[in-house]
C-alpha positions as a Markdown table, in Angstrom:
| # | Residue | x | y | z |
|---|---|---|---|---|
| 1 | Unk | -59.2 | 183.6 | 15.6 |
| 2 | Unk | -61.4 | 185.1 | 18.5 |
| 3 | Unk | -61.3 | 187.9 | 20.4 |
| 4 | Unk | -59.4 | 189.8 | 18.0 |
| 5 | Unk | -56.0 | 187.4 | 17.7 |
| 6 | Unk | -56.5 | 187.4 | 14.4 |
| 7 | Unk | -55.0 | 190.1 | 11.8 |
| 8 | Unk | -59.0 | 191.5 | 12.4 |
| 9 | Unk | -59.5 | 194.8 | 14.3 |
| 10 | Unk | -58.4 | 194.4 | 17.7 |
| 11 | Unk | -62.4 | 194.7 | 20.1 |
| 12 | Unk | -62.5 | 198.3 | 22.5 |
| 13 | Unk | -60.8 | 197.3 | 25.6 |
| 14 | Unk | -63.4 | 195.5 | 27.7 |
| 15 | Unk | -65.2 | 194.4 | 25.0 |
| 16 | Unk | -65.3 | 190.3 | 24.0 |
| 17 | Unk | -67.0 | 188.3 | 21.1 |
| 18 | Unk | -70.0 | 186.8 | 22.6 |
| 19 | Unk | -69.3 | 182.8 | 23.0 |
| 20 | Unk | -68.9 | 180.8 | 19.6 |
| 21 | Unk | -72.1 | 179.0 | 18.9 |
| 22 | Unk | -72.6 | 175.5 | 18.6 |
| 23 | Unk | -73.9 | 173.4 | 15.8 |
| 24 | Unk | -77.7 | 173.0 | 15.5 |
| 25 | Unk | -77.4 | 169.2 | 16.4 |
| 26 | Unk | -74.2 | 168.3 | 18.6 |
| 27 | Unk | -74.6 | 164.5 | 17.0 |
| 28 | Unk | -75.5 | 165.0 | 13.6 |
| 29 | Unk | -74.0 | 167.5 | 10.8 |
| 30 | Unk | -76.4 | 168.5 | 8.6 |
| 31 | Unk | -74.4 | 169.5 | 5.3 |
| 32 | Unk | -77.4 | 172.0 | 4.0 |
| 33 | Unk | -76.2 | 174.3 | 6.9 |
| 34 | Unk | -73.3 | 176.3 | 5.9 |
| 35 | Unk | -73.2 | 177.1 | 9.5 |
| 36 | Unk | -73.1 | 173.0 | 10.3 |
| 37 | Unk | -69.9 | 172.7 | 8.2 |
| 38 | Unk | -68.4 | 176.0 | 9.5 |
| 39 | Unk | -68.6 | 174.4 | 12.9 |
| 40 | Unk | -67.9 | 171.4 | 12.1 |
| 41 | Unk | -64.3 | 172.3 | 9.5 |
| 42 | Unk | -62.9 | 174.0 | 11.9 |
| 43 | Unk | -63.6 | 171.8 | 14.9 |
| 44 | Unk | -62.2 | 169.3 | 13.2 |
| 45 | Unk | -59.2 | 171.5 | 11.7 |
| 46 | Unk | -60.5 | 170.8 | 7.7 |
| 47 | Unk | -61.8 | 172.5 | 5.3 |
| 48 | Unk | -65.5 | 172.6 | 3.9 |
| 49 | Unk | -65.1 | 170.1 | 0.8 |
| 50 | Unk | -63.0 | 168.5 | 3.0 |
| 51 | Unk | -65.8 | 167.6 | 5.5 |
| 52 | Unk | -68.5 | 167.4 | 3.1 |
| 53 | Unk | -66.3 | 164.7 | 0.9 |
| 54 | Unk | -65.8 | 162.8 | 4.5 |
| 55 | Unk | -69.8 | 163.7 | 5.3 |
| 56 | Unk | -70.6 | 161.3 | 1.7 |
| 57 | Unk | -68.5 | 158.4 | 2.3 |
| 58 | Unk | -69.6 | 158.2 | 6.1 |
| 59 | Unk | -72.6 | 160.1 | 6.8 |
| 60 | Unk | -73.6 | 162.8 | 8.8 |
| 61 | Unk | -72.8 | 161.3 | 12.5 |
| 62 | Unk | -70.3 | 163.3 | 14.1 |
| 63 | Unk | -68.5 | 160.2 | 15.8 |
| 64 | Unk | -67.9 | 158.3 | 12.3 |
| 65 | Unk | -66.8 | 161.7 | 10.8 |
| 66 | Unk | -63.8 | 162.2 | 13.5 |
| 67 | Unk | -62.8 | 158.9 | 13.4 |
| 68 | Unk | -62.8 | 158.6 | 9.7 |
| 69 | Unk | -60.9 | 162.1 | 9.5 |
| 70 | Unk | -58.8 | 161.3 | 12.1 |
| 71 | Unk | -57.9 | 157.8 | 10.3 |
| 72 | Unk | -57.5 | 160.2 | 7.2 |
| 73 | Unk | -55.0 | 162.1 | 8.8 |
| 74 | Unk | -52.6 | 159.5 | 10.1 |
């Protein structure tokens, strides 16, 4: 979790984590990126073989991926 809501070390008072950053392509996940499927498993609340199994079967467009994990989860 952010800004120390997690069992991490709470931040000084008045401190903040700077904003989470966003994938390197908002429409595509690249799966060579370990900072892609970071993003990318815990936007979509799975893990990283997980999203990299769903990433094979449908490819790397973020649309198909939610739908088909979303499908997947039903």
């Amino acid at each position: 979790m952010r800004n120390g809501t997690s069992d991490s070390k709470p931040l000084p008072e008045g401190r903040e984590l700077p904003p989470k950053k966003g994938p390197h392509d908002p429409t595509e996940i690249n799966p060579k990126m370990a900072s892609d499927i970071h993003y990318w498993a815990e936007e979509f609340g799975v893990s990283g073989p997980r999203l990299h199994e769903a990433i094979r079967v449908h490819g790397t467009h973020v649309s198909k991926v939610r739908e088909a994990l979303k499908q997947h989860k039903s």
